[in-house]
Steps between C-alpha positions, in 0.01 A plus 500: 500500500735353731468297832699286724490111543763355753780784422511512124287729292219427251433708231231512253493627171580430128771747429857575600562135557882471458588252171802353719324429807234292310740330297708413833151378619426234224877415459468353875162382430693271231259648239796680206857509560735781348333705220663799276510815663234614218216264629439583831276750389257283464489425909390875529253515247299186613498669800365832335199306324361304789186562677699488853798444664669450839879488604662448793839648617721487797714804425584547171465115348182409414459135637114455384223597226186402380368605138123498416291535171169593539193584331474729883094354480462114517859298395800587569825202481833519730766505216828528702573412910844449595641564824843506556677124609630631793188664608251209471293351831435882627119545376618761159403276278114452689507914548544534147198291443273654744571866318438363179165378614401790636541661182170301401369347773188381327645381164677142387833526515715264298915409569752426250703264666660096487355280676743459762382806641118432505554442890591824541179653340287248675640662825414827366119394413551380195331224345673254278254333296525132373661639097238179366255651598572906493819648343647771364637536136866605488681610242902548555617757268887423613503139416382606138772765495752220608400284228483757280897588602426823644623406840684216659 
């Protein structure tokens, strides 16, 4: 599926998500830096295992995506939302949001994301509960791997 949101095009779908573009993505995002050649695999296949996906292009660079995992009937959790620096302030990163939703309307969706950005979900209709109350366990497989001296 594809459709149009002021000029650029959104796509939706898990596969044929281009390895570069994504890396591009989360190397502006400040999220990795330069990897071997060898590992960028790894930004197609999370790609090809989640529930849903949406990117965003204006011609051929892909300046937005959104990632989902889902159990498609009552949970599903926002993994990955980055839009592109110099394409923030334009509403992509709210559209993004709104698909996902719509994906499962009815069920409690969940966003793995820092705290500075809880704003941002709050504008989309998120709640951010008080974490003393109501939290969510985390568990942060790459700060393991950096300890164990698998990655920097």
């Amino acid at each position: 599926m594809y459709q149009y949101f002021h000029g650029f095009i959104i796509r939706e779908g898990t596969d044929g998500v281009p390895a570069e573009h994504v890396h591009d993505l989360f190397k502006n995002a400040g999220w990795t830096g330069e990897i071997p050649e060898w590992q960028k695999e790894k930004y197609t296949l999370m790609f090809q295992h989640s529930t849903w996906a949406f990117t965003v292009w204006k011609e051929e660079q892909m300046i937005g995506m959104v990632r989902v995992i889902s159990d498609r009937v009552m949970a599903a959790t926002i993994m990955d939302l980055i839009v592109h620096s110099d394409f923030r302030g334009k509403g992509i990163g709210q559209k993004l949001i709104a698909l996902c939703v719509q994906k499962l309307p009815h069920g409690d969706w969940f966003a793995n994301t820092a705290a500075d950005r809880f704003s941002f979900y709050e504008q989309c209709g998120f709640e951010v509960n008080d974490l003393t109350d109501n939290g969510t366990c985390v568990y942060h497989g790459y700060i393991q791997a950096g300890k164990e001296g698998h990655r920097p």
